[in-house]
PAVEXDO-517547 format. One record per atom (N, C-alpha, C): x, y, z. Coordinates in steps of 0.001 Angstrom, whole numbers, padded with zeros to 6 digits, always signed. Example, Ala and Ser with C-alpha at 12.3 -4.5 7.8 and 13.67 -1.06 7.14 Angstrom:
BEGIN
+013190-005690+007800
+012300-004500+007800
+013200-003300+007800
+012850-002250+007080
+013670-001060+007140
+012900+000030+007870
// end
This chain:
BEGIN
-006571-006316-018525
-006107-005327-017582
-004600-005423-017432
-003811-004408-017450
-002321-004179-017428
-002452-003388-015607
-001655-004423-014855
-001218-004062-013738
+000298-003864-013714
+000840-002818-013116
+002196-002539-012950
+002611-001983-011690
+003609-002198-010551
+004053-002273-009378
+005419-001284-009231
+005361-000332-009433
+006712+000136-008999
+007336+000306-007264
+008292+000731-007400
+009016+000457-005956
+010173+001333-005850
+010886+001844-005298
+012203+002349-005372
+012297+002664-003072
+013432+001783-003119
+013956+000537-001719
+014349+001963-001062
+014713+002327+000106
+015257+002805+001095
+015582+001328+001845
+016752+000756+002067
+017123-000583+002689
+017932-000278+004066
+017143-000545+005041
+017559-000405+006429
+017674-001834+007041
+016485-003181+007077
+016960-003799+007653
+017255-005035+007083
+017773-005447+005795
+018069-006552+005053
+018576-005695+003628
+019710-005700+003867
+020548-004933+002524
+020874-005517+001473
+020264-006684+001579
+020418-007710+000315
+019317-007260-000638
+019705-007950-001889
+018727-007814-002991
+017427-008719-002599
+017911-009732-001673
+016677-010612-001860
+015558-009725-000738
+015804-008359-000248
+014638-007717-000237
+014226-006904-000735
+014478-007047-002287
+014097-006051-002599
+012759-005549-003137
+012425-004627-003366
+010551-004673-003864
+010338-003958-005427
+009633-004481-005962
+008224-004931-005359
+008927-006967-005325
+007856-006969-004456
+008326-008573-004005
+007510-009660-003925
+007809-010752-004404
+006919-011658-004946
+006932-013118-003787
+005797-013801-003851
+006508-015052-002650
+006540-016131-003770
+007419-017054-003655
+007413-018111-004209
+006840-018500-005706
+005268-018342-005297
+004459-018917-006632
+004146-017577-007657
+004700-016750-007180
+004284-015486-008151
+002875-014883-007904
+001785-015698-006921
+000782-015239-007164
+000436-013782-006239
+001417-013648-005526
+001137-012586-004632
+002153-011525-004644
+002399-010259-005041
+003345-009499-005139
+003234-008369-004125
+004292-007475-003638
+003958-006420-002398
+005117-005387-002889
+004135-004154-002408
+005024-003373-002388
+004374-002370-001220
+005900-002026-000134
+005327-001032+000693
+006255-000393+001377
+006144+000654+002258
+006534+001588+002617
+006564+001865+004247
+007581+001423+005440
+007005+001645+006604
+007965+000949+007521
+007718+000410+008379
+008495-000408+009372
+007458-001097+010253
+007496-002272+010295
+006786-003383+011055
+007754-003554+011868
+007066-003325+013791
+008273-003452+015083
+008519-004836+015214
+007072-005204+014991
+006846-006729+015956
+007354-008070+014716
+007660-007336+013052
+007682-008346+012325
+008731-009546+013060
+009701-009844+013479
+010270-011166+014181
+009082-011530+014855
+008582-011567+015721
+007432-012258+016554
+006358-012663+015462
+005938-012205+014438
+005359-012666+013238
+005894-013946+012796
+006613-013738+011888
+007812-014577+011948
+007553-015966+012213
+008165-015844+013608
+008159-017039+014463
+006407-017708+014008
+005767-017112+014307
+004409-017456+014348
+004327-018408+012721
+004740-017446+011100
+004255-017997+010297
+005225-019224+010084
+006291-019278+010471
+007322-020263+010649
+006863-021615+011285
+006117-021477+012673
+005730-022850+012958
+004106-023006+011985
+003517-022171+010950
+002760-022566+010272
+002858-023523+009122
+004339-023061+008929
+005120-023510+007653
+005468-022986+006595
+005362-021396+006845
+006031-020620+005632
+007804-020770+005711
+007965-020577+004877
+009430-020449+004964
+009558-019065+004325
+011415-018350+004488
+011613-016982+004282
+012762-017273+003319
+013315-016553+002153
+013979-016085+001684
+014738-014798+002244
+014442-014249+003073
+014892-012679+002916
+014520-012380+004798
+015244-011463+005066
+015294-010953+006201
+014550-009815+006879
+013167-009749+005793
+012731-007871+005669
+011530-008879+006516
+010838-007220+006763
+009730-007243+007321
+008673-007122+006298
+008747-007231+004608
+008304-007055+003660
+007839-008344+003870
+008681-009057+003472
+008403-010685+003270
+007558-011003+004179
+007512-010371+005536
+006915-011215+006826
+005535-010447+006650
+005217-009785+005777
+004105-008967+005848
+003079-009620+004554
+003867-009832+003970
+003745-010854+002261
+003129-012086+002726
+003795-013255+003939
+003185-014350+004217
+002193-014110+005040
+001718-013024+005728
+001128-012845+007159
-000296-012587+006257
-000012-011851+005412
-001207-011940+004085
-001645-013370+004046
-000988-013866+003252
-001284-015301+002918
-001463-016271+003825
-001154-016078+004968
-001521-017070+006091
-003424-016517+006674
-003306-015054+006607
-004476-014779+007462
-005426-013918+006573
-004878-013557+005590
-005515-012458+004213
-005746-010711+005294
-006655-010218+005118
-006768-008879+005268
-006589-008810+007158
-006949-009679+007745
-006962-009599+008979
-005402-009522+009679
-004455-010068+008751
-002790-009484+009264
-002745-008282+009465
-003553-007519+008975
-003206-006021+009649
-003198-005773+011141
-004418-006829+011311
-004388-006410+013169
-003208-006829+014019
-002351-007676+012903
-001172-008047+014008
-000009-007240+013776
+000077-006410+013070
+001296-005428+012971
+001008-004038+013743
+002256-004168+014134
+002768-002752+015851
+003665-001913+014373
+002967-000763+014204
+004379-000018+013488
+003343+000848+012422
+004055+001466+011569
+003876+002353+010417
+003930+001628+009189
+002690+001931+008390
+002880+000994+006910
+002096+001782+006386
+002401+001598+004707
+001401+002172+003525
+001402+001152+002489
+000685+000091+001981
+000867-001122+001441
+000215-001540+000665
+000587-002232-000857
-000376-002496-001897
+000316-003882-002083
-001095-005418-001726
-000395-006495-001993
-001426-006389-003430
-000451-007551-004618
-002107-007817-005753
-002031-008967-005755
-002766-009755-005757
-003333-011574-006169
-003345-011396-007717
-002235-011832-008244
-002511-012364-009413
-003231-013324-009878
-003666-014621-009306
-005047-015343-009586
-006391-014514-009443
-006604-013719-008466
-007610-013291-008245
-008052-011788-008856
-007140-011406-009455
-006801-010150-010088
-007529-009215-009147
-006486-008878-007661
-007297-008431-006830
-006108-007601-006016
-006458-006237-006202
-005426-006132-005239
-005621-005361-003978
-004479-005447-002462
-005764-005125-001410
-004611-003799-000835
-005077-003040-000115
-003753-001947+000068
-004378-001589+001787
-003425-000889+002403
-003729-000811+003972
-002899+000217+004456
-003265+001214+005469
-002525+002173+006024
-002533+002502+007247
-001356+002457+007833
-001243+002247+009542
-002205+003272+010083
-002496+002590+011446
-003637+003681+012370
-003761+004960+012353
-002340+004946+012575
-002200+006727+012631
-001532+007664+011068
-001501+006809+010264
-001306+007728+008867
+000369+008225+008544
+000914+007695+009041
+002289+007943+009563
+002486+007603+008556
+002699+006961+007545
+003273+006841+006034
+001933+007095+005150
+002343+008023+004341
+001988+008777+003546
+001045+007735+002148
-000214+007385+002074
-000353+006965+000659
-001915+008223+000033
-001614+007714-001118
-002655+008531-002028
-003592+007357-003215
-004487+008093-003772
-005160+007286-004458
-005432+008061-006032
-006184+007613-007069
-006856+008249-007941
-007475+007176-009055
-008056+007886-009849
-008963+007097-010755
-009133+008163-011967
-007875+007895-013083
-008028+009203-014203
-008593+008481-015603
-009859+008394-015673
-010293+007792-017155
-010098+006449-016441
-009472+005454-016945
-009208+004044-016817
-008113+003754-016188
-007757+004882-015510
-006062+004662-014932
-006210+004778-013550
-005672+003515-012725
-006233+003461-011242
-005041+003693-010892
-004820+004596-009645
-003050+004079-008878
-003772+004689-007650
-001970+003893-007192
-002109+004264-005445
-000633+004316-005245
-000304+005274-004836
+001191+005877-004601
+001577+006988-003490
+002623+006902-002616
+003042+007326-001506
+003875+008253-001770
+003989+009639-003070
+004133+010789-003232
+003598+010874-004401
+002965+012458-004476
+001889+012717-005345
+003138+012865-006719
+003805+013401-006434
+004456+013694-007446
+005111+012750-008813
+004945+011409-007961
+005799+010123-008509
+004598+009914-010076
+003263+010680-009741
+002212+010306-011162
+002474+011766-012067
+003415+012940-011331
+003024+013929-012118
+003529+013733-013875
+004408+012919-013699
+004906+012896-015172
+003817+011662-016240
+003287+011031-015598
+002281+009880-016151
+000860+010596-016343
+000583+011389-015741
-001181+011925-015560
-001152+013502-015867
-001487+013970-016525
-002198+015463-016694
-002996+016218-015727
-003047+015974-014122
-003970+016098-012999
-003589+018101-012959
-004830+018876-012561
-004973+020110-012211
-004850+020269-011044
-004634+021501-010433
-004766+022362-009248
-006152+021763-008751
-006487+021504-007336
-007757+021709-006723
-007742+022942-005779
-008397+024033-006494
-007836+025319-006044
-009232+025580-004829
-010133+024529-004588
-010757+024431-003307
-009963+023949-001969
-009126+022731-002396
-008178+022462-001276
-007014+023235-000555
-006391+023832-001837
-005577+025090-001509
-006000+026288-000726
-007244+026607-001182
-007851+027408+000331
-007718+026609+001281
-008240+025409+001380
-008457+025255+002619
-007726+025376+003795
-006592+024840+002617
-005371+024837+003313
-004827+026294+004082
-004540+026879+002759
-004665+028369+003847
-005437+029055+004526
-006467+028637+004541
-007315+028779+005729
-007245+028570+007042
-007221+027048+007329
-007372+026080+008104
-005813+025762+008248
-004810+025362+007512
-003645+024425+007595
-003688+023512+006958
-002736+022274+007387
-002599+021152+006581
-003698+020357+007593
-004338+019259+006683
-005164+018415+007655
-005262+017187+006717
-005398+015983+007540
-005375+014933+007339
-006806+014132+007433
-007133+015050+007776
-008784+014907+007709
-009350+014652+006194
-009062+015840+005671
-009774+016313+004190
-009198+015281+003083
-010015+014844+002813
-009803+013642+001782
-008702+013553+000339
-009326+015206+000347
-008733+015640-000882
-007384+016565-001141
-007100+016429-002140
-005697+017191-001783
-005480+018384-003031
-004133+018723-003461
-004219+020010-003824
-004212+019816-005308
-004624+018324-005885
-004602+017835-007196
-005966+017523-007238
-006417+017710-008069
-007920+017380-008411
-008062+015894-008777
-008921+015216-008409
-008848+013820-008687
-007661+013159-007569
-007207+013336-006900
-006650+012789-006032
-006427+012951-004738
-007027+011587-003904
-007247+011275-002501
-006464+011015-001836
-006291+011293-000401
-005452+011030+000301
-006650+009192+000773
-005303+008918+001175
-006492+007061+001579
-006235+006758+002815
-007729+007014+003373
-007407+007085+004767
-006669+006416+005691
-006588+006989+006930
-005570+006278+008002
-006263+005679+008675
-005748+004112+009187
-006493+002786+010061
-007329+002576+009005
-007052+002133+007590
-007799+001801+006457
-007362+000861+005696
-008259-000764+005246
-007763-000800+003992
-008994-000941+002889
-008624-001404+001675
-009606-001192+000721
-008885-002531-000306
-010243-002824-000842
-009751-004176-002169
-010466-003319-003115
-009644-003982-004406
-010255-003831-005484
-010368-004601-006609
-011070-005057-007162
-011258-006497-007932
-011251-005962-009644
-010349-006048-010293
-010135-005346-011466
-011185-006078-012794
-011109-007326-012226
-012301-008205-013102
-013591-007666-012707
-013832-007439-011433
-015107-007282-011328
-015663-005445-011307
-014522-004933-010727
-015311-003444-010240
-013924-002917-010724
-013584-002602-011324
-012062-001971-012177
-012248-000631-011501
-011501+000298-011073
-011143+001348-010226
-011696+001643-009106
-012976+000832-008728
-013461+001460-007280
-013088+000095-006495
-012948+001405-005209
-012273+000572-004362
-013048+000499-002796
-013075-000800-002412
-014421-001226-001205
-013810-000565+000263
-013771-000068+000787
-012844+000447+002349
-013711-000501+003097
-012956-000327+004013
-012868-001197+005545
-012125-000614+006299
-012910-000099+007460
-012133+000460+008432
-011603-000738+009773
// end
């Protein structure tokens, strides 16, 4: 299996390179890439600090990277803020992704033949994937409006991934489907 991580930074609160993404901790085994603002990440922080992580970098990336690794999927419940987030376990060839309560950052999903992604504008796959019109969603849309409800969007084969959600996916074991957890 060929996994690949892209990233491209908007840098607001650590303008150094050493936050930059996609971002790795220490042993390589855990890489992140995401999209959002964590309020409470300092109070995190502090917390994985008297655990014994240590920080390289000043982002709320990093603090979101150890908060993983200190607590695995259950760090979500401790972040106050907006996120759209794909960590992968390279030992475990596993990777787990999560999206704030209210949907406030934007992610998507798909599954084309053997090609899995998850990306926070549709457009960033249009040059990689051959995807069609879903000319059912496009009504809907003009029908109804935009909604965040409807799973599906105006590309065929591609999901919006829900909000207050995350999902694993184990590439050794179940290669493109992905388990949710609300």
């Amino acid at each position: 299996y060929t996994v690949g991580i892209a990233h491209r930074r908007l840098s607001i609160i650590d303008l150094t390179a050493s936050g930059h993404q996609p971002m790795c901790d220490e042993s390589t085994r855990y890489w992140i890439t995401y999209n959002g603002e964590i309020y409470n990440f300092r109070e995190i922080r502090v917390e994985l600090k008297k655990l014994g992580y240590s920080f390289f970098s000043n982002t709320d990336t990093e603090v979101i990277l150890k908060a993983y690794m200190a607590w695995g999927e259950e760090c979500q419940s401790m972040f106050n803020g907006m996120w759209a987030l794909v960590i992968w376990d390279n030992v475990n060839k596993s990777l787990w992704i999560s999206r704030d309560r209210f949907g406030v950052k934007p992610l998507y999903y798909m599954l084309h033949n053997d090609f899995f992604a998850v990306f926070s504008e549709i457009k960033s796959i249009l040059t990689i994937v051959n995807i069609i019109p879903n000319l059912k969603e496009v009504y809907a849309y003009l029908i109804d409006g935009p909604s965040e409800a409807h799973p599906e969007t105006f590309f065929d084969g591609v999901y919006r991934f829900p909000t207050g959600t995350s999902a694993t996916n184990n590439v050794r074991k179940n290669p493109g489907k992905l388990f949710f957890k609300k």
